[in-house]
CHARMM internal coordinates of N, CA and C (Angstrom, degrees):
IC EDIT
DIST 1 N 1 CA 1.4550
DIST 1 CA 1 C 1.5268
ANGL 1 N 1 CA 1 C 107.83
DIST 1 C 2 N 1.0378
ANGL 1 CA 1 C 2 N 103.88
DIHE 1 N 1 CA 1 C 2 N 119.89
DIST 2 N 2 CA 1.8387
ANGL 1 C 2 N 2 CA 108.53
DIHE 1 CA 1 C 2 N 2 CA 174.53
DIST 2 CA 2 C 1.8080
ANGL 2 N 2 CA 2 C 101.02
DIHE 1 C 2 N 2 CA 2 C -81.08
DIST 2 C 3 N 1.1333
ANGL 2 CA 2 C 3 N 99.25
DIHE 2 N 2 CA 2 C 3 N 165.71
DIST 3 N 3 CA 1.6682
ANGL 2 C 3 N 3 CA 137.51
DIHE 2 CA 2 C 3 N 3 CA -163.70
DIST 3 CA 3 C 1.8133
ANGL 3 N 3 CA 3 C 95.42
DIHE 2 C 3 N 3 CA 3 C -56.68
DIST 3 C 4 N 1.2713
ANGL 3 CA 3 C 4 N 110.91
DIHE 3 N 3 CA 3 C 4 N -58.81
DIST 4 N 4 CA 1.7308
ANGL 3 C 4 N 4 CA 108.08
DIHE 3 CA 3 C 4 N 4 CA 177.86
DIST 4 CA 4 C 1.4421
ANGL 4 N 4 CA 4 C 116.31
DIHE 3 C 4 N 4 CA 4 C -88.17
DIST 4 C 5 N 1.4122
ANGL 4 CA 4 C 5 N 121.80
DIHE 4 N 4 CA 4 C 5 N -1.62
DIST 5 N 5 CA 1.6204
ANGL 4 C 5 N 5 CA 114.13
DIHE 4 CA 4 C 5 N 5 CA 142.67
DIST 5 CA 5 C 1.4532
ANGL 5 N 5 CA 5 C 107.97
DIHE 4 C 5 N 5 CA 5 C -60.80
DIST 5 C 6 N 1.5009
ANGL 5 CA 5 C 6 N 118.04
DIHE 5 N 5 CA 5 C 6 N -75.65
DIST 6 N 6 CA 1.5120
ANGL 5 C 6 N 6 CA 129.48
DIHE 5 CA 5 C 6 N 6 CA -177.63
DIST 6 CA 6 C 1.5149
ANGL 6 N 6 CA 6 C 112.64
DIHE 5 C 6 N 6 CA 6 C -19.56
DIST 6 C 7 N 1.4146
ANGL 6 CA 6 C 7 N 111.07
DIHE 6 N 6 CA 6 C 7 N -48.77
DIST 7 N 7 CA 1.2500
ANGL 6 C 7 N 7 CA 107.42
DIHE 6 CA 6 C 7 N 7 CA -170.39
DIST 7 CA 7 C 0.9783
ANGL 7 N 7 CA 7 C 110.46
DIHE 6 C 7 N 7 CA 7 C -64.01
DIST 7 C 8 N 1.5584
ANGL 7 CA 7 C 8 N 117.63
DIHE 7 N 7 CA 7 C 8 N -55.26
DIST 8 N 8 CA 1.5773
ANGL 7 C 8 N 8 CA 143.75
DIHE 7 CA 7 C 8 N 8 CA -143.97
DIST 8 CA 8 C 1.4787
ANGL 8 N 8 CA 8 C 86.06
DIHE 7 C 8 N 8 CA 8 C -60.58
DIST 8 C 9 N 1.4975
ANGL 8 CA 8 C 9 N 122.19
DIHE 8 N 8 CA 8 C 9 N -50.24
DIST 9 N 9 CA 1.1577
ANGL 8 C 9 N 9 CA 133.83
DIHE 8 CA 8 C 9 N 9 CA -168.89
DIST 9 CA 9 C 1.3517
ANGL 9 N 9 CA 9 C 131.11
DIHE 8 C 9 N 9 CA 9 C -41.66
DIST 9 C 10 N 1.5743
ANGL 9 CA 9 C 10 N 110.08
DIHE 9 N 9 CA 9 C 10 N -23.97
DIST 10 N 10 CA 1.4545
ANGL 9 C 10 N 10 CA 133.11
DIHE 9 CA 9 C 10 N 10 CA -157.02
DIST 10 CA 10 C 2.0634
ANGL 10 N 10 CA 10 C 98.74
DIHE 9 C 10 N 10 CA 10 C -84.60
DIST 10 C 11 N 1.3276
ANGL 10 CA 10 C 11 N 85.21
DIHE 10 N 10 CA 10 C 11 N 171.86
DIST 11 N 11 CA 1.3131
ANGL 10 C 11 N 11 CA 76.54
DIHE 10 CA 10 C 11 N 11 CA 165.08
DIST 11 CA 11 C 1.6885
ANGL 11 N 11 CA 11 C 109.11
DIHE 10 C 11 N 11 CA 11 C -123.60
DIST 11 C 12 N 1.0068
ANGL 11 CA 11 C 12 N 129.76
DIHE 11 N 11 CA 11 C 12 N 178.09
DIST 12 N 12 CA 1.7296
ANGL 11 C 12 N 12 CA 125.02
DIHE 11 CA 11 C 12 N 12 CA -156.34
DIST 12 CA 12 C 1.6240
ANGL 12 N 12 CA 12 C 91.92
DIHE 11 C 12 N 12 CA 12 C -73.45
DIST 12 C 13 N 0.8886
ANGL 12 CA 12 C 13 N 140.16
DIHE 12 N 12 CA 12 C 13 N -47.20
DIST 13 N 13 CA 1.3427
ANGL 12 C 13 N 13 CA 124.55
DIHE 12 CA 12 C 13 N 13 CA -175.02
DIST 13 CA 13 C 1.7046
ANGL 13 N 13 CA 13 C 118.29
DIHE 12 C 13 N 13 CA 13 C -74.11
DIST 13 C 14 N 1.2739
ANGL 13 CA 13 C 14 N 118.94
DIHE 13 N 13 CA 13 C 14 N -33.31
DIST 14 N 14 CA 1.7380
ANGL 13 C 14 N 14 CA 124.60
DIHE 13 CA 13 C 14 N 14 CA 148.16
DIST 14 CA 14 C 1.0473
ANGL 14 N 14 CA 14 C 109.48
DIHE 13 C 14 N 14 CA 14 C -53.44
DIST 14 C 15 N 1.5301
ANGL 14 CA 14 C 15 N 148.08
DIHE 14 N 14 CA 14 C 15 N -29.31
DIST 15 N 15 CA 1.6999
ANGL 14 C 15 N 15 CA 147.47
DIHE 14 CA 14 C 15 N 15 CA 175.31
DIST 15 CA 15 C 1.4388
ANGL 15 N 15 CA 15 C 99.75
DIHE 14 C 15 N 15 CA 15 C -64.18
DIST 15 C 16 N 1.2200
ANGL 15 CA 15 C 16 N 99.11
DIHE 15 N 15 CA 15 C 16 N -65.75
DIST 16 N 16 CA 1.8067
ANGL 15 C 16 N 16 CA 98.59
DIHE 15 CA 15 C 16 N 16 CA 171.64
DIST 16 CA 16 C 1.3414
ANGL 16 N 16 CA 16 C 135.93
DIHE 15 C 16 N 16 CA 16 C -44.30
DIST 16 C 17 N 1.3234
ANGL 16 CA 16 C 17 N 99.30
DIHE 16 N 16 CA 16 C 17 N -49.89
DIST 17 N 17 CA 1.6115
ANGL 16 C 17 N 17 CA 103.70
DIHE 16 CA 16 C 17 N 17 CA 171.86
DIST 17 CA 17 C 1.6141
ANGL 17 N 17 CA 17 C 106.22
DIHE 16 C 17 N 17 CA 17 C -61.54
DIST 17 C 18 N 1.3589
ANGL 17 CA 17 C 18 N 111.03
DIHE 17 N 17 CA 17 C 18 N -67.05
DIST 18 N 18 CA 1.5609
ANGL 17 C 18 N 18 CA 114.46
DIHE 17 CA 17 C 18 N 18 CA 169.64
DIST 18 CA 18 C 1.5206
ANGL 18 N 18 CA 18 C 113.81
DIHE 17 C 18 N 18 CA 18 C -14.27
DIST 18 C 19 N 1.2490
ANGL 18 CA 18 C 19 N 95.58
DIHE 18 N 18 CA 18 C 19 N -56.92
DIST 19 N 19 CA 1.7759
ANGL 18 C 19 N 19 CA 98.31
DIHE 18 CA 18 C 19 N 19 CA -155.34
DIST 19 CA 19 C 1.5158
ANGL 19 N 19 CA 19 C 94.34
DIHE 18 C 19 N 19 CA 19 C -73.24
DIST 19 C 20 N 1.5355
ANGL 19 CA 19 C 20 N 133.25
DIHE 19 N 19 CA 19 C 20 N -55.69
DIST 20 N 20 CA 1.6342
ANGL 19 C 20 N 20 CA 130.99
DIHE 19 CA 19 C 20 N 20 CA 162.01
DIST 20 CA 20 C 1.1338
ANGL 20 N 20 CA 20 C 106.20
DIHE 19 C 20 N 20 CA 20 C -12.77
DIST 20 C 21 N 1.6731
ANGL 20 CA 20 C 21 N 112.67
DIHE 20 N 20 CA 20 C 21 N -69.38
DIST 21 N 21 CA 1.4305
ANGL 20 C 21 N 21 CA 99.69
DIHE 20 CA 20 C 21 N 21 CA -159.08
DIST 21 CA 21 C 1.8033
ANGL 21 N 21 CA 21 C 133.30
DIHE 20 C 21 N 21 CA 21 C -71.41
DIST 21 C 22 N 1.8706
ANGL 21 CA 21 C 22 N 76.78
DIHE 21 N 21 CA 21 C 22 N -13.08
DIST 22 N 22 CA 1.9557
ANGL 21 C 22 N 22 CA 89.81
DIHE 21 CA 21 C 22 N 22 CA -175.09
DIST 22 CA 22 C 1.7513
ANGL 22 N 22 CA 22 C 99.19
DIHE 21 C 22 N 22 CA 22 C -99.88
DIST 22 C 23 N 1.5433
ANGL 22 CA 22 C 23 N 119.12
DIHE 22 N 22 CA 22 C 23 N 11.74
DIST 23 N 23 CA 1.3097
ANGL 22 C 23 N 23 CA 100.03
DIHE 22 CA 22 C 23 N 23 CA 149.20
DIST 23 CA 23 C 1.6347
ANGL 23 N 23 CA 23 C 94.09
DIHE 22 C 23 N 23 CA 23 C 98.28
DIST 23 C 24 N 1.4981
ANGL 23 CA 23 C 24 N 119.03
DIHE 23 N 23 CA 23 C 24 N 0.82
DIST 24 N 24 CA 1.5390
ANGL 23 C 24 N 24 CA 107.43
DIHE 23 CA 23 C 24 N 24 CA -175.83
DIST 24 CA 24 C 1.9260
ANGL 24 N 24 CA 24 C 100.66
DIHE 23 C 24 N 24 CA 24 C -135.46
DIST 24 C 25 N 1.1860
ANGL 24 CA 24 C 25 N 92.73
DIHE 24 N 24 CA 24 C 25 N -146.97
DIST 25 N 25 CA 1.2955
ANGL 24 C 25 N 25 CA 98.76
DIHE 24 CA 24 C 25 N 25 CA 176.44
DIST 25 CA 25 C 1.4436
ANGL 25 N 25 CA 25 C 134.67
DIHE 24 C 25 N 25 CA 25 C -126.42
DIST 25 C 26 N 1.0799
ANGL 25 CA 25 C 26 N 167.71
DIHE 25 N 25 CA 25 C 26 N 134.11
DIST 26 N 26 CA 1.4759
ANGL 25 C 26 N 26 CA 151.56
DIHE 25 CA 25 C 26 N 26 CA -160.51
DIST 26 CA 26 C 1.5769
ANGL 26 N 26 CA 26 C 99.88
DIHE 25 C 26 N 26 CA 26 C -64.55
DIST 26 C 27 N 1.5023
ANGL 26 CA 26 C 27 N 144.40
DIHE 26 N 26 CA 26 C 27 N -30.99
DIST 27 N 27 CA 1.0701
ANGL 26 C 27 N 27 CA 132.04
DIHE 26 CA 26 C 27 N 27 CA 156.48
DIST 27 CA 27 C 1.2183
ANGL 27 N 27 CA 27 C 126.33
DIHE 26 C 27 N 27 CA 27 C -47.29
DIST 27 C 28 N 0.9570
ANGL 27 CA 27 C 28 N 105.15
DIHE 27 N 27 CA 27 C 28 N -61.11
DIST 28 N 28 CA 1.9810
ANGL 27 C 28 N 28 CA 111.94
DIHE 27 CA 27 C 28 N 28 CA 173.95
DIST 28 CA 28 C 1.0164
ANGL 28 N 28 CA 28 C 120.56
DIHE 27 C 28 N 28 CA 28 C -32.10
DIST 28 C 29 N 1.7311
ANGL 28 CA 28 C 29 N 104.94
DIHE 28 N 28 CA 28 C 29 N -69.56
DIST 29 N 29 CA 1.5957
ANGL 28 C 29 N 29 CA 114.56
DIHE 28 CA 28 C 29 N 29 CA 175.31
DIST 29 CA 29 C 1.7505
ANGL 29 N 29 CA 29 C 114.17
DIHE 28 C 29 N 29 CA 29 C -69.29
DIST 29 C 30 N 1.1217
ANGL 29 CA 29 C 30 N 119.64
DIHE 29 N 29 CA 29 C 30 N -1.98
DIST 30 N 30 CA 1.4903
ANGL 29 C 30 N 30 CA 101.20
DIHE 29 CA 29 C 30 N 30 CA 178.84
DIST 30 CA 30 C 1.7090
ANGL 30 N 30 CA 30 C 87.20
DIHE 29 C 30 N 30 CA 30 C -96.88
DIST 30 C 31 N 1.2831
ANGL 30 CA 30 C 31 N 126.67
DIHE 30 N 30 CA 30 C 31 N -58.69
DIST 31 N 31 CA 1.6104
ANGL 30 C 31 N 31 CA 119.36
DIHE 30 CA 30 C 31 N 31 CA -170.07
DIST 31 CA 31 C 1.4713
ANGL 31 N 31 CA 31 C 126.71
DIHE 30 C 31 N 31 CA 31 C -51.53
DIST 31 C 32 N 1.5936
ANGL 31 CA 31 C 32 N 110.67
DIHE 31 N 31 CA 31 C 32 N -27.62
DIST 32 N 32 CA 0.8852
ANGL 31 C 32 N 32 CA 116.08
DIHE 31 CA 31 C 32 N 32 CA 166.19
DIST 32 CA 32 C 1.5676
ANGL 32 N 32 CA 32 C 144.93
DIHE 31 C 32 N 32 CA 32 C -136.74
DIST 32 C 33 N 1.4257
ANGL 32 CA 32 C 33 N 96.26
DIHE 32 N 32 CA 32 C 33 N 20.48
DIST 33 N 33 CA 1.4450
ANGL 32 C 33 N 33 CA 113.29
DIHE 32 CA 32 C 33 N 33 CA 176.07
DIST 33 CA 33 C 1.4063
ANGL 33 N 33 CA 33 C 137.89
DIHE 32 C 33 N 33 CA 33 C -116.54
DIST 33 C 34 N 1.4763
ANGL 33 CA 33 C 34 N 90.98
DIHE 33 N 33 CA 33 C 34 N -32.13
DIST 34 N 34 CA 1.2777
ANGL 33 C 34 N 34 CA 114.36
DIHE 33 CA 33 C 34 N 34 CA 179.25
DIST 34 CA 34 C 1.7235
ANGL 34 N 34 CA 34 C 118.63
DIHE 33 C 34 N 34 CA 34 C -95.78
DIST 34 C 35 N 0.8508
ANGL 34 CA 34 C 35 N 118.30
DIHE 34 N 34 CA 34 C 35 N -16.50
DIST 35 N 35 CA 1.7369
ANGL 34 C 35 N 35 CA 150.85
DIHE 34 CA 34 C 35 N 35 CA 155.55
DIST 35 CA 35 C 1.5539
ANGL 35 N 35 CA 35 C 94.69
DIHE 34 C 35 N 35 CA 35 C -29.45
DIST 35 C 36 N 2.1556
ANGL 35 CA 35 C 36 N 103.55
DIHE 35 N 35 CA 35 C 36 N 138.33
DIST 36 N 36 CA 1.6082
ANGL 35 C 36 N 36 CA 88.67
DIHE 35 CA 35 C 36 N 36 CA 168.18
DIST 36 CA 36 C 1.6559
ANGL 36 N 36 CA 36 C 95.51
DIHE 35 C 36 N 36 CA 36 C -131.85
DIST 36 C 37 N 1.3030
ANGL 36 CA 36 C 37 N 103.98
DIHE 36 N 36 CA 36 C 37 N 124.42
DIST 37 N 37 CA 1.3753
ANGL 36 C 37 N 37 CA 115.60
DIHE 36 CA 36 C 37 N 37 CA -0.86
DIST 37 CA 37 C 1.6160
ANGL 37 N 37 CA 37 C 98.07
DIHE 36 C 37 N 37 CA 37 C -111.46
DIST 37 C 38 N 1.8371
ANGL 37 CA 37 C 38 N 107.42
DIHE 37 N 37 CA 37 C 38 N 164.49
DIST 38 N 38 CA 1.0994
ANGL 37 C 38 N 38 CA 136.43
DIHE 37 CA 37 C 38 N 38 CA -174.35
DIST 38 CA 38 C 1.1652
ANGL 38 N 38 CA 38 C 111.16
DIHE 37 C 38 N 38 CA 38 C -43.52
DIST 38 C 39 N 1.5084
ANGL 38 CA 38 C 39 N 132.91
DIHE 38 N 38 CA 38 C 39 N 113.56
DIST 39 N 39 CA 1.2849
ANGL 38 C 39 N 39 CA 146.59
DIHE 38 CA 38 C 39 N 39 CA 163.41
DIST 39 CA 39 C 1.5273
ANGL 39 N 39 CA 39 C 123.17
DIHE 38 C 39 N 39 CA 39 C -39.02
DIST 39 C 40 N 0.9917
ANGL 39 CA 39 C 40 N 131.77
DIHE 39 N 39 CA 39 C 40 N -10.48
DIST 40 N 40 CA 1.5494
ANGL 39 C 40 N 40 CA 157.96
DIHE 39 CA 39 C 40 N 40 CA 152.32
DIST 40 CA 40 C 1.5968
ANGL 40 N 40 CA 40 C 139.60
DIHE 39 C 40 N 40 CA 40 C -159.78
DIST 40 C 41 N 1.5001
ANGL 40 CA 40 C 41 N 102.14
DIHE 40 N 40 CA 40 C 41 N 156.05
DIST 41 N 41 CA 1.1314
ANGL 40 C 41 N 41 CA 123.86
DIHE 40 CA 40 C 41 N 41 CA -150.70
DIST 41 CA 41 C 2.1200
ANGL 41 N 41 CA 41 C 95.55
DIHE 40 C 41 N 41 CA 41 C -86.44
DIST 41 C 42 N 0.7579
ANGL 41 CA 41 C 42 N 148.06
DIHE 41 N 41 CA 41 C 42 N 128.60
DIST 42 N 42 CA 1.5338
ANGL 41 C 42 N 42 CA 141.94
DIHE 41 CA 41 C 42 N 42 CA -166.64
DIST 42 CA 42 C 1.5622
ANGL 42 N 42 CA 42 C 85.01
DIHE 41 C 42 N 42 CA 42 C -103.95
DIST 42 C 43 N 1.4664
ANGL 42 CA 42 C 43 N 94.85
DIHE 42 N 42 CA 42 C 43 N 137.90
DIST 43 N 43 CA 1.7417
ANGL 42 C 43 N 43 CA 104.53
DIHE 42 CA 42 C 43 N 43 CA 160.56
DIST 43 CA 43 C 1.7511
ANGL 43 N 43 CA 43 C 118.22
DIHE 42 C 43 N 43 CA 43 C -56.20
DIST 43 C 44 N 0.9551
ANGL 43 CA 43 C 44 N 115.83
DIHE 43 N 43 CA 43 C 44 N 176.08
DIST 44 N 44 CA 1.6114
ANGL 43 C 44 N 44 CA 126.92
DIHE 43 CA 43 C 44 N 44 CA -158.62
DIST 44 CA 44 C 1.8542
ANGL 44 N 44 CA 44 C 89.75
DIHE 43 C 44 N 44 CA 44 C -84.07
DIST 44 C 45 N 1.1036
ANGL 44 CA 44 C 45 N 108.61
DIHE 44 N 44 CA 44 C 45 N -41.37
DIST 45 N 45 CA 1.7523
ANGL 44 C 45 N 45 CA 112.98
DIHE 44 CA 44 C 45 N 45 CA -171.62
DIST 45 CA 45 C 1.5469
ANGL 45 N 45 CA 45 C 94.99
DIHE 44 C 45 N 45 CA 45 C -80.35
DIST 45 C 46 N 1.0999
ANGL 45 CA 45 C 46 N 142.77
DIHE 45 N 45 CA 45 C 46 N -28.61
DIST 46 N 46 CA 1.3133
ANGL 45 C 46 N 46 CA 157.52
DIHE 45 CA 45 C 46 N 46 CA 170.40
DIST 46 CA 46 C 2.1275
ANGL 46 N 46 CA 46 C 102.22
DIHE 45 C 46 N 46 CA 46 C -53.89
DIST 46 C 47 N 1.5220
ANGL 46 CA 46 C 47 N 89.38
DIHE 46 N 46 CA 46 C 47 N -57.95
DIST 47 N 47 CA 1.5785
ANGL 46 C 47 N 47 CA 88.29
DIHE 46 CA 46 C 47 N 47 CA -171.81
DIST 47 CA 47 C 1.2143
ANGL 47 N 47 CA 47 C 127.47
DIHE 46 C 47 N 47 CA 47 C -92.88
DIST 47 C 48 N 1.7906
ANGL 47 CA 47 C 48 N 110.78
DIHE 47 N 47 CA 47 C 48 N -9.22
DIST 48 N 48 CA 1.6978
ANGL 47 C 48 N 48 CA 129.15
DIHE 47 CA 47 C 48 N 48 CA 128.02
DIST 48 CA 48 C 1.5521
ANGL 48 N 48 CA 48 C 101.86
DIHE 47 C 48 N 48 CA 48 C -34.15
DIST 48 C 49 N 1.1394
ANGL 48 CA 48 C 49 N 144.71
DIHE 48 N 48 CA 48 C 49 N -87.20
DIST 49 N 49 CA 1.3736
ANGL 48 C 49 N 49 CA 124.28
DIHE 48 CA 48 C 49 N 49 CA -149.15
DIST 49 CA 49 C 1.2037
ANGL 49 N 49 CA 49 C 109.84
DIHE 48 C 49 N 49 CA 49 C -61.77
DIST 49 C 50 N 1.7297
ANGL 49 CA 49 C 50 N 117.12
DIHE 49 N 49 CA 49 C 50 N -41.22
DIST 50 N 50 CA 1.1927
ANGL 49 C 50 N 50 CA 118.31
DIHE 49 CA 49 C 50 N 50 CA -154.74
DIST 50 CA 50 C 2.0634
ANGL 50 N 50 CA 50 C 105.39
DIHE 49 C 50 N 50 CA 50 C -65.90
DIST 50 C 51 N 1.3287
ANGL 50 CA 50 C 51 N 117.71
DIHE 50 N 50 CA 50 C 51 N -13.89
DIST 51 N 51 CA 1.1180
ANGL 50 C 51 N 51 CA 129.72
DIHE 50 CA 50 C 51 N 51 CA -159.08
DIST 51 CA 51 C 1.4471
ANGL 51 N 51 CA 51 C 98.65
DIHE 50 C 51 N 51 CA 51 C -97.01
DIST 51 C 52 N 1.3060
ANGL 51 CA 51 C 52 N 103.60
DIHE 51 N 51 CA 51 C 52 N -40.02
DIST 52 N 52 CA 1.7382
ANGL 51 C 52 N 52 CA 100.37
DIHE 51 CA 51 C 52 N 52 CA -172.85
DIST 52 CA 52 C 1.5511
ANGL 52 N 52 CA 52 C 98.23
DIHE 51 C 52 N 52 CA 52 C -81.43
DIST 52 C 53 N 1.1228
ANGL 52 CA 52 C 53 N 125.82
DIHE 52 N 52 CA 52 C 53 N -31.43
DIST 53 N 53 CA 1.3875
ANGL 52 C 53 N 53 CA 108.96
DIHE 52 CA 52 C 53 N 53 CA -179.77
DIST 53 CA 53 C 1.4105
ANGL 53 N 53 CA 53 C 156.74
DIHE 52 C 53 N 53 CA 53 C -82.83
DIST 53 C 54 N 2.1281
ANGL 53 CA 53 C 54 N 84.24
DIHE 53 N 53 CA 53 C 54 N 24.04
DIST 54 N 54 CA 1.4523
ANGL 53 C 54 N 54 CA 112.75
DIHE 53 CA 53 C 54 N 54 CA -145.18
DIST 54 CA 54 C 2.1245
ANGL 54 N 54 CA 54 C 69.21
DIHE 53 C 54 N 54 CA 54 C -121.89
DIST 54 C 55 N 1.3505
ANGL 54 CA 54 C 55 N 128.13
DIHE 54 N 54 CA 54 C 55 N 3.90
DIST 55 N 55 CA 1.3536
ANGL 54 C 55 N 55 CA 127.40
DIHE 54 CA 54 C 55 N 55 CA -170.98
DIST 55 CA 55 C 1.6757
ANGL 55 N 55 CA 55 C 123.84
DIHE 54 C 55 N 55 CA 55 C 15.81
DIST 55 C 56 N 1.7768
ANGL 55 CA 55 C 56 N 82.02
DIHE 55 N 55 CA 55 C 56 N 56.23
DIST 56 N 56 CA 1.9440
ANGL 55 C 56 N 56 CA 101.01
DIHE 55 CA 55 C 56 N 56 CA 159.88
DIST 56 CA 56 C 1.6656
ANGL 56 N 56 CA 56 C 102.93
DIHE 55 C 56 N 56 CA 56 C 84.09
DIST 56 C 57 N 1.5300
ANGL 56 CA 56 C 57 N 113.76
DIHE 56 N 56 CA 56 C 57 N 1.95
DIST 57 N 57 CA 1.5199
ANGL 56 C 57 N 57 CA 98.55
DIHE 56 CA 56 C 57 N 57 CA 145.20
DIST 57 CA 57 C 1.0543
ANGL 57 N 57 CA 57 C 139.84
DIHE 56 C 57 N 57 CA 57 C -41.65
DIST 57 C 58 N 1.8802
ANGL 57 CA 57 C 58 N 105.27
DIHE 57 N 57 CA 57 C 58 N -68.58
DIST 58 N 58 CA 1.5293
ANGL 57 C 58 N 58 CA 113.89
DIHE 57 CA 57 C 58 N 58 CA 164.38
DIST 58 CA 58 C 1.4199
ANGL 58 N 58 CA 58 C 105.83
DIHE 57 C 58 N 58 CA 58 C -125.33
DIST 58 C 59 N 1.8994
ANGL 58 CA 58 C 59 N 90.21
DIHE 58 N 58 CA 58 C 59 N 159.49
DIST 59 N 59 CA 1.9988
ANGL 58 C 59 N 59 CA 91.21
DIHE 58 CA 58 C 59 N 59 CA -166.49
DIST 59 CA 59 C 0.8103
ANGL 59 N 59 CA 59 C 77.07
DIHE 58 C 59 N 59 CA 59 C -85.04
DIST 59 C 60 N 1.7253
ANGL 59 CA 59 C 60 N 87.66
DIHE 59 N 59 CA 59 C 60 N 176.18
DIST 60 N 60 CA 1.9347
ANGL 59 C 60 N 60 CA 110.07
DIHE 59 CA 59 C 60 N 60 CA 138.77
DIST 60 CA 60 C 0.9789
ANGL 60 N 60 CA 60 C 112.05
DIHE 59 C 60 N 60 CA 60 C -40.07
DIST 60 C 61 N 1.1934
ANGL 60 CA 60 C 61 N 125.08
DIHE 60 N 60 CA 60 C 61 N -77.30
DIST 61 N 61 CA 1.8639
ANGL 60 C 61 N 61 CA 119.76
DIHE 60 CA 60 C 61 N 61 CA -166.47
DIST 61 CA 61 C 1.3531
ANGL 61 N 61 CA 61 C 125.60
DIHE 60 C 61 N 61 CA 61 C -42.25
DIST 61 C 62 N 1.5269
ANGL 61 CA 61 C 62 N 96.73
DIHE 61 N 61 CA 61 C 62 N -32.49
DIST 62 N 62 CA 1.8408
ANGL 61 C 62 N 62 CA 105.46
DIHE 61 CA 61 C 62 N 62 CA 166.45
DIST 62 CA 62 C 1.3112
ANGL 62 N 62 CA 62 C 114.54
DIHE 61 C 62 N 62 CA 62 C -63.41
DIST 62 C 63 N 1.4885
ANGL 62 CA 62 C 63 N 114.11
DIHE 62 N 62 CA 62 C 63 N -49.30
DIST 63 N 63 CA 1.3619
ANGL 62 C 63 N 63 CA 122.95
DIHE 62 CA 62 C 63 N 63 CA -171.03
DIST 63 CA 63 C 1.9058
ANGL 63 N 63 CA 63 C 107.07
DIHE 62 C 63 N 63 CA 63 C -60.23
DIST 63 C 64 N 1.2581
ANGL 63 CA 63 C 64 N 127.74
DIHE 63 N 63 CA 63 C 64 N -58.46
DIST 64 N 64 CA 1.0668
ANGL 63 C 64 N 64 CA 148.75
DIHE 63 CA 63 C 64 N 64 CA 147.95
DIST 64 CA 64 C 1.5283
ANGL 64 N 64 CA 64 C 129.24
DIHE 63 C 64 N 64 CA 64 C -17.61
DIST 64 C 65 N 1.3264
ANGL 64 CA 64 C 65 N 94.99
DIHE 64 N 64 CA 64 C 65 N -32.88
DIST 65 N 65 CA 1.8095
ANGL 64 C 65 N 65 CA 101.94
DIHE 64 CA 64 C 65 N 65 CA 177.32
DIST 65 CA 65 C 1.2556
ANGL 65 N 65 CA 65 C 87.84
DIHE 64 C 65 N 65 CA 65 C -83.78
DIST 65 C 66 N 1.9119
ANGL 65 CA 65 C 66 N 115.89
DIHE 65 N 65 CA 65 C 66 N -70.49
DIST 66 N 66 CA 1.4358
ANGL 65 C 66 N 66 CA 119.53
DIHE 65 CA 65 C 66 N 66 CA -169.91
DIST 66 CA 66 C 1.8923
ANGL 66 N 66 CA 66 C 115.42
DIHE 65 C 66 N 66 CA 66 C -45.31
DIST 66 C 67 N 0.6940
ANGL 66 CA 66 C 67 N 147.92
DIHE 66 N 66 CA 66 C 67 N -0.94
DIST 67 N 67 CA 1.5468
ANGL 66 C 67 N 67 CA 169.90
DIHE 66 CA 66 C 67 N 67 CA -171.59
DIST 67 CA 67 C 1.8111
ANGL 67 N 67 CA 67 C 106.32
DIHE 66 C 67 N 67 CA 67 C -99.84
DIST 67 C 68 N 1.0892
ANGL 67 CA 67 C 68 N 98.70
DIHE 67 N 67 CA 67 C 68 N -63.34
DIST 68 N 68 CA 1.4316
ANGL 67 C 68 N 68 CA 119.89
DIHE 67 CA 67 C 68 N 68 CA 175.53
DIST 68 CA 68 C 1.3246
ANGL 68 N 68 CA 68 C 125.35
DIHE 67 C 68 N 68 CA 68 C -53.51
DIST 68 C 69 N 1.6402
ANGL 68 CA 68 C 69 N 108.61
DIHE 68 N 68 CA 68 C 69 N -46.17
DIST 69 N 69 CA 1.2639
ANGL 68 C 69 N 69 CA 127.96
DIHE 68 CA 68 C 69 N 69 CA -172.26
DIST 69 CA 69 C 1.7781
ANGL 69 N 69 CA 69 C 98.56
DIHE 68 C 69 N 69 CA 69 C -82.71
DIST 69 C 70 N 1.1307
ANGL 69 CA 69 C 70 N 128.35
DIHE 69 N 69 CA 69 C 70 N -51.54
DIST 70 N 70 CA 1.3920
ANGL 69 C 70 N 70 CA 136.35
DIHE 69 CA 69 C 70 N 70 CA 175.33
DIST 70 CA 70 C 1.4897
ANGL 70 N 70 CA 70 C 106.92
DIHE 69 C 70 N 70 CA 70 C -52.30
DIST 70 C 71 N 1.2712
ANGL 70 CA 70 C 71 N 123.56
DIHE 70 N 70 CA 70 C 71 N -52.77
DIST 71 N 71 CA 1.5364
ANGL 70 C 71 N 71 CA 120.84
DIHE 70 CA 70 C 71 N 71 CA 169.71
DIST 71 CA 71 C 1.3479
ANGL 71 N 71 CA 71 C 131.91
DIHE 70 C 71 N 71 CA 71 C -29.45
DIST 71 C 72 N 1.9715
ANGL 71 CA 71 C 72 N 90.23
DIHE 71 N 71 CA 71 C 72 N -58.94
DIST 72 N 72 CA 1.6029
ANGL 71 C 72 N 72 CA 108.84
DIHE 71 CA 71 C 72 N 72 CA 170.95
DIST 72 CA 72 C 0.9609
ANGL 72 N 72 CA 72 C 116.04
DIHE 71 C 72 N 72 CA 72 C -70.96
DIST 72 C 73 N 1.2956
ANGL 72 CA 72 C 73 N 124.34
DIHE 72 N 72 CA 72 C 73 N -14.86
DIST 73 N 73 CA 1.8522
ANGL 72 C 73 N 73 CA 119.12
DIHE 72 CA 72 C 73 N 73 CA -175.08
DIST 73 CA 73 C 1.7070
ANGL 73 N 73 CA 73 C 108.54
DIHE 72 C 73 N 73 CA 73 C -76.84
DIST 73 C 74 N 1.1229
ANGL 73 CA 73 C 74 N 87.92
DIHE 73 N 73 CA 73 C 74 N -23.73
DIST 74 N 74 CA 1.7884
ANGL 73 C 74 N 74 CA 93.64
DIHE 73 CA 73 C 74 N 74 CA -157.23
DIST 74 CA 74 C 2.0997
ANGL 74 N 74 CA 74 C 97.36
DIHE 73 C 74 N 74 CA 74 C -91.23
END
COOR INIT
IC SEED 1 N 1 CA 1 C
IC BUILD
C-alpha cells in the first residue's frame, strides 16, 4: 500500500490523529501530500515522522521511494 492509499484509507478522525502524531495536520497532508502527484517533496525528518506514525504500516523506505517517484514525475 503506498502512502495516499494509507491515508485515503483512514477515517477523518484517524487522519487527525495521524497527522498529530506525524507532527502536521490533515490539511497539509491532504493539499499537499497526498496529491498526484504531491505538490511537495517533505524533508527526510518530515518523512521520519510521517513513517513512524503510520506504526510499521509503511516504512521509511516506502515512504521515500513514493516521495521520490512523485518528484521525478513532476
Amino acid at each position: 500500500m503506498n502512502f495516499r492509499d494509507y491515508y485515503l484509507s483512514l477515517e477523518p478522525e484517524e487522519r487527525e490523529a495521524y497527522a498529530d502524531r506525524a507532527g502536521t495536520t490533515p490539511a497539509y497532508i491532504y493539499c499537499h501530500l497526498i496529491r498526484t502527484p504531491p505538490t511537495r517533496v517533505p524533508t527526510i525528518k518530515k518523512i521520519k515522522r510521517l513513517a513512524d506514525a503510520t506504526s510499521g504500516d509503511i516504512t521509511f523506505e516506502a515512504l521515500v521511494e513514493y516521495f521520490a517517484s512523485a518528484a521525478q514525475a513532476s
